[in-house]
N, C-alpha and C positions, 0 to 999 in steps of 0.2 A: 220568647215573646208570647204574648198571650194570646190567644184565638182570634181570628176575623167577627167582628160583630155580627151580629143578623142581619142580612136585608142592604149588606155592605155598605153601611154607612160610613163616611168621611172620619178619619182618626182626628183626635183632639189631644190638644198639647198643652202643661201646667204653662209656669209662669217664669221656669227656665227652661224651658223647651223639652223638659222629662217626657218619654212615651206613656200618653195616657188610651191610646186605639191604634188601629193596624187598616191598610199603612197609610201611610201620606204621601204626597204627591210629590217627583221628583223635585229632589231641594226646598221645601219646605221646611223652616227653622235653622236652612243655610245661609250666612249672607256672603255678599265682595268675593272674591277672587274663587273661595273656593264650590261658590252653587256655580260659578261660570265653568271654571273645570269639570265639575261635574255633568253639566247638560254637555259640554262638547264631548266628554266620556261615551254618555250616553246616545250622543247622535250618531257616532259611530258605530255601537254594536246596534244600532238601528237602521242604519246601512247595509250592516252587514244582513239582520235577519230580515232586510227587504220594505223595511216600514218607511217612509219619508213626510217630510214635513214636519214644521219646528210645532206644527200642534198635536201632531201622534207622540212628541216625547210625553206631553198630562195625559194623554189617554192612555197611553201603555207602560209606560216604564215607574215603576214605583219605587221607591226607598224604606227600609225598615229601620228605627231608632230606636236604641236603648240608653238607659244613662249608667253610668259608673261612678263612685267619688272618689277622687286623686286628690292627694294633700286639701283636704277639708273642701275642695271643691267641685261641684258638679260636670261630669265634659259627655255631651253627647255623641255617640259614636253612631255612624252614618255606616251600611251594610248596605250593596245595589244585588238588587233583583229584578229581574225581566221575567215575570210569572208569562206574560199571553200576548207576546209579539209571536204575529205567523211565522213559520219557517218556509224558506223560498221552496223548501223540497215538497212541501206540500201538495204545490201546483202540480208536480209532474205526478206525484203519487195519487191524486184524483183522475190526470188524464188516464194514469195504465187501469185503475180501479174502474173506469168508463170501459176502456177499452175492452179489458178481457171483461166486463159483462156481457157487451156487444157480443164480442167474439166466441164466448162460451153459449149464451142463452140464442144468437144468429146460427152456429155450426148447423145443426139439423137441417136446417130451410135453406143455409146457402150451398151445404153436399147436396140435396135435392136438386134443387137450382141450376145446380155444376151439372146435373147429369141429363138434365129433362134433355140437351139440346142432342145426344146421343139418340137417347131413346125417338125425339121426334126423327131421326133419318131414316130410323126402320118406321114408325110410325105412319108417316108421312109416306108416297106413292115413291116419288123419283124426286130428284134435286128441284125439279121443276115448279113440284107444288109446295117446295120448301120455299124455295123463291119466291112464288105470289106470297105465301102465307107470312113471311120476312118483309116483302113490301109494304103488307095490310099492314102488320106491326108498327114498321115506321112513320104510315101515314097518319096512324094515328096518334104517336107521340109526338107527329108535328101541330096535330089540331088543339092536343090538352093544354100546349101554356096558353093557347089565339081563346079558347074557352075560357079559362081560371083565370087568364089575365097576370098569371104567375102569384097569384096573392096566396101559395101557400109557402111561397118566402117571406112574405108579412105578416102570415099566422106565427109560423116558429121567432119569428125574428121579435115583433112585438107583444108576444103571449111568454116572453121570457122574461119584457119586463114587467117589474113588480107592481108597479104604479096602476098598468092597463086592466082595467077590466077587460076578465075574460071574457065574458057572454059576448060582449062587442064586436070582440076579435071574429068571437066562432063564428056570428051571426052575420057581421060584416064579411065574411071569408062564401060563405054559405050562398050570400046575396049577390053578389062578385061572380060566380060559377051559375047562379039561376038564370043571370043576365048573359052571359056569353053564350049561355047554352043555347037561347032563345035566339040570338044572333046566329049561330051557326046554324039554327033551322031555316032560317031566310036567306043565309050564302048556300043550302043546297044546291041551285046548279052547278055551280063554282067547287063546290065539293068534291062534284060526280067528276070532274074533269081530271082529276087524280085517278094512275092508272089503275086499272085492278077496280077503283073506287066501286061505281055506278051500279057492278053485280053484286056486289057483298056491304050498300050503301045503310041499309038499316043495321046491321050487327056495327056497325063500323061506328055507328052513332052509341049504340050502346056501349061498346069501349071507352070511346072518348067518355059519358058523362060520369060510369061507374068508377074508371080510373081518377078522375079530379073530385069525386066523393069522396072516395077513399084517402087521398090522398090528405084531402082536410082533414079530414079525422084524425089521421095518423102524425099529423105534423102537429096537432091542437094535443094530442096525448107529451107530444113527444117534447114540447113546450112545455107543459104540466112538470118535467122527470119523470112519469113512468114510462120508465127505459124497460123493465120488466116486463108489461103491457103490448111493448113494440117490438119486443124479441117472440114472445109469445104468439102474436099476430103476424112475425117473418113466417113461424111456423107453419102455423094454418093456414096463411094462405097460400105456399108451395105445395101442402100434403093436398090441400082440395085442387086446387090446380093440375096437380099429378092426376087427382082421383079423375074430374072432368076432361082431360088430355086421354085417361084409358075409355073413359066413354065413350067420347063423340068420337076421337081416330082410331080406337083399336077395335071397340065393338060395333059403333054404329057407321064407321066409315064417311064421317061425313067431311073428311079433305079439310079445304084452307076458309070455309064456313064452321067447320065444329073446331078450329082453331083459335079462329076468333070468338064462339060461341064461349070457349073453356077458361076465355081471359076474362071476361065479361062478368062471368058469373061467380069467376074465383074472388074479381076486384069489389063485386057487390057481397061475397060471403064476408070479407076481411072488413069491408065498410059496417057492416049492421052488428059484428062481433064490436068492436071498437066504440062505436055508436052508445053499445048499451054497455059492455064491461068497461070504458073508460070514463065513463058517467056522461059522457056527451049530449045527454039527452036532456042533463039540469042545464046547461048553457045554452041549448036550444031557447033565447027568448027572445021574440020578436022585437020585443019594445026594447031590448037593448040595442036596439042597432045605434050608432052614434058615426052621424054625417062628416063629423069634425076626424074623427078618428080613420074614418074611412076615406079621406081624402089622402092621409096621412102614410095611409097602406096603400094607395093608390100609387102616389109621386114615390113611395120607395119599391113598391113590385110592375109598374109597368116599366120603366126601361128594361125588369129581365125577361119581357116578352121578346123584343129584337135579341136580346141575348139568346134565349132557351131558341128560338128559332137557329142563329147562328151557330150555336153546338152543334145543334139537329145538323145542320149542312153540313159542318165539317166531318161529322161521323157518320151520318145516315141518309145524303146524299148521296154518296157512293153510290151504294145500291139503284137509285132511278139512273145514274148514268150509263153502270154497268148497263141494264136493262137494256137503254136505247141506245147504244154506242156499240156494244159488242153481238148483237143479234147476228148470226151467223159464223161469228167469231171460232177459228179451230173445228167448224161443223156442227156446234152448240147452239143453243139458243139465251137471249139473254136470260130469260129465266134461269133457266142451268147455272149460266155463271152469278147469277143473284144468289142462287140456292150453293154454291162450291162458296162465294164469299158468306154468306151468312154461318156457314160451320167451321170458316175461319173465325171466327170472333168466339169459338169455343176453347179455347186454350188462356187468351187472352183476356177471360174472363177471369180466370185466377184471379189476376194485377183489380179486375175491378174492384172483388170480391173485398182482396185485403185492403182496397181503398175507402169501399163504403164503411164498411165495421170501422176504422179505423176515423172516419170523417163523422160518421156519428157522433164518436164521442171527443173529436174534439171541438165541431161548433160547440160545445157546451162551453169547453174548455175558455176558448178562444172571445167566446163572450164573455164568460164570470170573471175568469182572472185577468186582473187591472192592473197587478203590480210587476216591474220588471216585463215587461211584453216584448220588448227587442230581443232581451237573453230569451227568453222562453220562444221566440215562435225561430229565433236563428238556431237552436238549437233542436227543437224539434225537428226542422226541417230537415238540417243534416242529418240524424238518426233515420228520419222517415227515406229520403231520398236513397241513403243507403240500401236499406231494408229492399224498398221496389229494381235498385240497380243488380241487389243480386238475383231475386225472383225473377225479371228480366231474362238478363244470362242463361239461368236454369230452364228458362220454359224454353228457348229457344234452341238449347241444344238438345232439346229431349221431345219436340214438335215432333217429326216424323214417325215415331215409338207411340207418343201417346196421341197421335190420330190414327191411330189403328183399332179404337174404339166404334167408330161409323162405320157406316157396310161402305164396301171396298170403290164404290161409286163417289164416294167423297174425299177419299184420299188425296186426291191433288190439292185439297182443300189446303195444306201444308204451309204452301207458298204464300199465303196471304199471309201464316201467322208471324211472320219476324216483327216486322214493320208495322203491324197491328197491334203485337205485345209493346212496342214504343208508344203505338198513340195512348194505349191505355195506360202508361205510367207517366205520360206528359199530362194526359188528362186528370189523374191524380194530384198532381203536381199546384196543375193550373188550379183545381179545387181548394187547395190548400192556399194559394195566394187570396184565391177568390174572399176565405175568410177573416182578409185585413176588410175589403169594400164592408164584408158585414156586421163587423166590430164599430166600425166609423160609418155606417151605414150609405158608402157611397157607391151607388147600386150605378151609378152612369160607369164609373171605372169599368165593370164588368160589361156594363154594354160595347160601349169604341171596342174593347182588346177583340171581346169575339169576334162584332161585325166585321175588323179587318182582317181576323183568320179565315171566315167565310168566307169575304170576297177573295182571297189568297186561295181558298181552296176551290172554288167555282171555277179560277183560270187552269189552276195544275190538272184537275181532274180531266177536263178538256183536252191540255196539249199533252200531259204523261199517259192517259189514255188511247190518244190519237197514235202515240209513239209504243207503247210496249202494251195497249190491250187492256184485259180485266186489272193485269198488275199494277197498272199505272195508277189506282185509287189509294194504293197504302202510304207511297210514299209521299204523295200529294197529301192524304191528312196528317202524317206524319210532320212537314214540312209546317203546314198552317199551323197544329198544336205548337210547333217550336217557338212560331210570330205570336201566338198569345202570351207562352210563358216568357219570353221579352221583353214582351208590352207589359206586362204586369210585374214582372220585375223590378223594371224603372218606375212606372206609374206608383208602384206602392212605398218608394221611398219617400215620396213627400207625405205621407201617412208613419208609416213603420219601416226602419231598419231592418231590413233581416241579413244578416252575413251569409250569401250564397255559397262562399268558397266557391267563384270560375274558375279555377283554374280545375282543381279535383273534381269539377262537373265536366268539363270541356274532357279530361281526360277517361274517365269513367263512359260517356257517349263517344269518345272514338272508339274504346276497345268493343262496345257492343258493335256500332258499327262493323268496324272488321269481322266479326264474329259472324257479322249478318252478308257481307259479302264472300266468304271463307265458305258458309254453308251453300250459296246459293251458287258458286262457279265451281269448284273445286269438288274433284270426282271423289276424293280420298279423304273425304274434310274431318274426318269425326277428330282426328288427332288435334289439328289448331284451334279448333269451339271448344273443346273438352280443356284444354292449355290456356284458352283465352279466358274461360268460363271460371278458371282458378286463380286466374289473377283479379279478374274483378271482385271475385268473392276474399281474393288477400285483402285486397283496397280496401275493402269498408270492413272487414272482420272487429275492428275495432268499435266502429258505432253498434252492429250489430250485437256483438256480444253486451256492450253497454246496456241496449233493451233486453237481451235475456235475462241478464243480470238483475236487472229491475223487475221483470217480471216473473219471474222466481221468486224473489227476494218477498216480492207481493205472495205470491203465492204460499212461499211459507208460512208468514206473517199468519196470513188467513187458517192454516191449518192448524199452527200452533193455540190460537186462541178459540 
């Protein structure tokens, strides 16, 4: 057949259907029985490579004619071709291409990351000022979504789509955090009254306003695709954060005020890099702000103000309980036991670590690709799920070993991490559900499931407290995580199928369980965690290997070209 014409203009046919251009359009020059055969041919290898709809068969599917002459007369012979129907595998080959960029250009800044909270135990005086300095932390991640109004889930969400002018986004996001800020200066009393607050109330403000700067920024790049930009900005601002953590607590000594000092300054270094290398500063326009738009960002990021608070509770309420519940507790002060649980949450940072990398790139995912979404997020899920249930396992039999990194006043730190390393891969978990609400943009879903884990966790924390002390916070968040991914599980079936496989979930969290009551009563334990920790890792060796597989497979791909 003869070349595609220029500028791919429509083929044109004589006056017995002879090939005069390239090609024509499925069945074209075909009549009766056999163009009907033919489209229902073609609807099904259009099934198959994930395309639907009886008007994606003209857009994609084409046919090529040639003529022949058989005893003196003309017969045009009909040839199928499918040139540029997607391949379903594409999807996943974009999510790992996401992933391992994440996960290659993040390493630097998330090893960093991993280690600050080591080096803060020698850094830091005694457990105690790790404690306030752990409080201040929390208090101020509870003030940034009551600020931001959570509108930089409206930034990424609505700067992804195509339609939106961006300036609007930015400037509407921008205007949203100028207003709460100025609210928060007028709830000052109200402020002070958070403990710890009242002495460290002006650094505490600059936290809050540098953190939800920044964090515009970064969600407005990261809405863009420069995923490059956002790995480079993990970097920088872990290493200046490091560099500010040796100033203020190694050289200048300035405790749980140069703590906060060093966040402050690191969130505003990462904010003004961003600002100007992601061009932030051309969408800087006033006059785009648009009321309409902003109403729009409004109704879909305030319900995740009760949301982002309800997290807050279920994780980082803890901590004010410990504080005021266990003060005297063992001969300790609550501070101490706020500072023993704050370097619990060091292990179990792992599970965050390979969460966020991992969740980065697939909100992308989870927005762009439209087609086949049942298959795609049920299967993801079981891979994913696997992946956290043997990390799980591993961290937990190998706790006692690898908290041997803190000076030896933290060790007992231990016991918090079982039942920590759970909430942080239910929390994983729950994130990943969260991403049907943000596909269908139903941001209330995520409000109910939290607020009820909350309130679940406000009574446990109370009565498992009251009963077994500092311990009693793990399993109580532990428990409430379980009530959100339930609630979300059902709740997003009237949205999205996704095939959880209960049963091999159900069994997979008893054997950690057991694992986790084997380490914590049994004098001799190393043998049934190490025994249990191999059967979990048999169970899912299957999905796992499936992602290495793939990511390998990427990886060559990459090397060889």
């Amino acid at each position: 057949s003869p070349p595609p014409p220029a500028g791919g203009a429509p083929s044109q046919r004589g006056p017995r259907g002879e090939h005069t251009g390239w090609p024509s359009p499925v069945g074209e020059g075909v009549c009766g029985p056999a163009r009907r055969r033919m489209r229902r041919e073609f609807a099904a290898i259009a099934r198959e490579r994930g395309v639907g709809g009886r008007f994606a068969l003209i857009r994609h599917l084409r046919v090529r004619s040639a003529t022949f002459p058989r005893r003196g007369r003309l017969h045009t012979l009909q040839t199928r071709e499918v040139p540029i129907l997607p391949s379903p595998q594409k999807k996943y080959t974009t999510l790992v291409s996401n992933t391992l960029l994440f996960a290659i250009s993040n390493f630097s800044s998330k090893l960093l990351s991993f280690f600050i909270r080591p080096y803060l135990s020698y850094a830091l005086d005694s457990p105690d000022v790790m404690g306030v300095s752990s409080l201040l932390q929390q208090a101020t991640n509870l003030l940034i979504p009551v600020v931001s109004l959570g509108v930089a889930y409206a930034v990424i969400r609505f700067g992804l789509d195509k339609a939106t002018n961006k300036s609007s986004v930015f400037v509407n996001g921008a205007a949203t955090i100028g207003l709460g800020f100025v609210v928060l200066l007028l709830a000052m009393p109200l402020v002070r009254l958070i403990p710890n607050a009242a002495e460290y109330l002006g650094f505490l403000y600059l936290c809050v306003l540098a953190s939800c700067m920044r964090t515009l920024c970064t969600q407005f790049i990261r809405s863009r695709m420069l995923n490059r930009l956002v790995a480079i900005d993990g970097v920088l601002t872990t290493l200046s954060l490091l560099l500010y953590y040796l100033l203020f607590l190694s050289v200048l000594k300035m405790g749980a005020t140069g703590f906060l000092l060093a966040n402050a300054l690191a969130d505003l270094t990462s904010m003004v890099f961003v600002f100007i290398a992601g061009g932030c500063w051309r969408y800087f326009k006033p006059k785009a702000f648009d009321k309409t738009l902003w109403k729009e960002m409004l109704r879909y990021c305030l319900p995740m103000i009760p949301a982002s608070i309800s997290f807050w509770i279920i994780n980082a309420s803890d901590m004010f309980f410990v504080q005021g519940m266990c003060e005297g507790y063992a001969g300790r002060s609550g501070n101490h036991w706020v500072g023993l649980l704050s370097a619990g949450y060091f292990l179990p940072q792992i599970i965050t670590i390979l969460g966020s990398i991992f969740y980065e790139a697939w909100q992308l995912s989870a927005v762009t690709e439209e087609t086949d979404r049942q298959a795609f997020f049920s299967k993801i899920f079981r891979v994913y799920a696997s992946v956290l249930f043997c990390c799980v396992a591993g961290i937990i039999m190998l706790c006692q070993l690898l908290m041997r990194v803190f000076k030896a006043e933290y060790f007992d730190a231990w016991t918090f991490v079982p039942f920590l390393t759970l909430c942080s891969m239910l929390t994983c978990l729950n994130q990943f559900l969260n991403s049907v609400y943000v596909v269908y943009k139903r941001s209330t879903g995520s409000l109910f499931t939290m607020l009820a884990g909350a309130v679940l966790n406000l009574i446990l924390n109370y009565l498992l407290i009251s009963q077994w002390g500092p311990w009693g916070v793990t399993p109580a968040s532990f428990l409430s995580l379980m009530l959100v991914f339930l609630l979300r599980a059902y709740s997003t079936r009237g949205l999205l199928e996704i095939d959880f496989h209960p049963a091999w979930l159900v069994l997979n969290l008893a054997l950690v369980l057991a694992e986790i009551w084997c380490m914590m009563n049994l004098t001799h334990w190393a043998l049934p965690v190490v025994g249990i920790t191999a059967v979990v890792c048999v169970l899912n060796i299957r999905e796992v290997l499936s992602m290495l597989d793939t990511l390998i497979g990427k990886f060559l791909k990459k090397r060889k070209s």
